[in-house]
C-alpha positions in Angstrom: 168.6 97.3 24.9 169.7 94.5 22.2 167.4 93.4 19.8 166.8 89.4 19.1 166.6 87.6 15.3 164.8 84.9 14.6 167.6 83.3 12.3 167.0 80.1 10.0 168.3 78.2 7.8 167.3 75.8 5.3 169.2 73.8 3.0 170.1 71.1 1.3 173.8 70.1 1.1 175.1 67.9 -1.9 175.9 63.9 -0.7 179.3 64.5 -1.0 180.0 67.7 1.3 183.6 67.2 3.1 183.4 65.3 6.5 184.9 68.8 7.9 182.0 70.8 7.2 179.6 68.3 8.5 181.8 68.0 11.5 181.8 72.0 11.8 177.9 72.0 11.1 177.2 69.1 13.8 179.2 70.7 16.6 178.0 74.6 15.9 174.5 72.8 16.0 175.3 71.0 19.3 174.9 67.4 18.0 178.7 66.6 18.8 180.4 68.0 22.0 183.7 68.4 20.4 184.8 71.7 18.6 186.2 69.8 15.2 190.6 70.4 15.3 189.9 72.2 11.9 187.5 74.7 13.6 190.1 78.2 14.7 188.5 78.2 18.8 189.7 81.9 19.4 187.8 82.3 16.2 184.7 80.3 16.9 184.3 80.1 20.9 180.7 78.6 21.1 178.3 77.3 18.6 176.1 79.7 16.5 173.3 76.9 15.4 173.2 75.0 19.1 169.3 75.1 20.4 168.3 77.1 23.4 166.7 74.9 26.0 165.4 78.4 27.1 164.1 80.5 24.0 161.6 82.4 23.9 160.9 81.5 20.6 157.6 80.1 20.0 158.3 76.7 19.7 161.5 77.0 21.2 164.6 76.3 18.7 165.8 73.8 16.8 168.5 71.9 15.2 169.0 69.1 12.6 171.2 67.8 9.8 169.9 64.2 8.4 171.1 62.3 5.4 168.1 61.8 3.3 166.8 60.4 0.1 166.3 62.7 -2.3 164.4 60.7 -5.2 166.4 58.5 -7.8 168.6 59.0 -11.2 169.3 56.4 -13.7 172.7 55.3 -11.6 170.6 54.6 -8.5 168.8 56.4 -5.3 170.2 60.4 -4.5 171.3 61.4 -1.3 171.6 64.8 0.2 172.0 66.3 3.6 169.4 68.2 4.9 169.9 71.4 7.1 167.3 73.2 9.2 168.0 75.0 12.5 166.2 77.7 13.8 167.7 80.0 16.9 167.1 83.3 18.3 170.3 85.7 18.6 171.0 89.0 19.5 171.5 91.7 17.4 175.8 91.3 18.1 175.5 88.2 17.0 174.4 89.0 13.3 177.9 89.3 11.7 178.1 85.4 12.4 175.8 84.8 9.4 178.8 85.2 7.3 180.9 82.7 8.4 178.4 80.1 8.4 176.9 80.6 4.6 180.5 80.8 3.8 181.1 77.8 5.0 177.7 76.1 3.8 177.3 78.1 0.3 179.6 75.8 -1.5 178.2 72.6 -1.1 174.6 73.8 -1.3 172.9 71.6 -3.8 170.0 73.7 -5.4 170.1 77.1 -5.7 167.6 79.3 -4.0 166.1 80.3 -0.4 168.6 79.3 2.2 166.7 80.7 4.8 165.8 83.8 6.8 166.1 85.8 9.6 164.3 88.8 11.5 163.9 90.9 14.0 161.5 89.0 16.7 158.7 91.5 15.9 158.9 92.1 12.9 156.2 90.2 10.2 158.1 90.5 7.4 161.4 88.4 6.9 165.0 89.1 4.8 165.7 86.2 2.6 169.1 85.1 1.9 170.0 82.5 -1.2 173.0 80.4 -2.1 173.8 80.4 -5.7 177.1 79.3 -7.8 178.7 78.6 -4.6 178.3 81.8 -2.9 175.2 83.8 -1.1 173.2 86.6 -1.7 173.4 89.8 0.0 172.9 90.3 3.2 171.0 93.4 4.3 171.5 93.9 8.2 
């Protein structure tokens, strides 16, 4: 019998992220059809982040990635893009977080929480973080 993960993320991504990671986000999040050309599709045959019309999650999941304001500086209004999704996988599918902090952790803009994941009955989470660029260890 498999066991299921809540998983989550949580970000914020700096205004400038390349338009090949947003691309890669918005299709593994199912807001674009299209597998990006950049994205390897032996290597990445479905989308990780893509909501579940039928979880059981309470609350079902979810998926976004918005430009938003992030307050001002003396050269004018900040931007950043914001990153939540929620999903519920199964326990093969854990050694897919790796890929995807890799591929967010260097355009993370503050350092810190980056989300969570755990085991659907479990109370307490495991916290992962992105700082300089890279993430913090993952305990499966």
């Amino acid at each position: 019998m498999s066991l299921h993960y809540e998983v989550v993320f949580a970000c914020l991504l700096r205004d400038d992220t390349p338009d090949a990671v947003l691309d890669a986000l918005r299709w593994h999040l199912g807001l674009t059809p299209d597998r990006p050309a950049g994205l390897d599709g032996e290597e990445r045959t479905y989308p990780l982040l893509s909501p579940d019309p039928d979880s059981r999650l309470p609350g079902g999941d979810f998926a976004s990635l918005q430009r938003q304001s992030w307050g001002f500086t003396a050269s004018g209004e900040r931007h950043v893009w914001g990153l939540f999704s929620r999903n519920l996988w199964l326990d093969d599918m854990m050694g897919d977080l790796d890929p995807i902090m890799g591929l967010l952790a260097p355009h993370v803009e503050e350092p810190g929480y980056g989300g969570h994941f755990r085991e659907e009955f479990d109370a307490e989470p495991t916290v992962f973080t992105f700082h300089a660029g890279t993430y913090g260890p993952l305990k499966l």
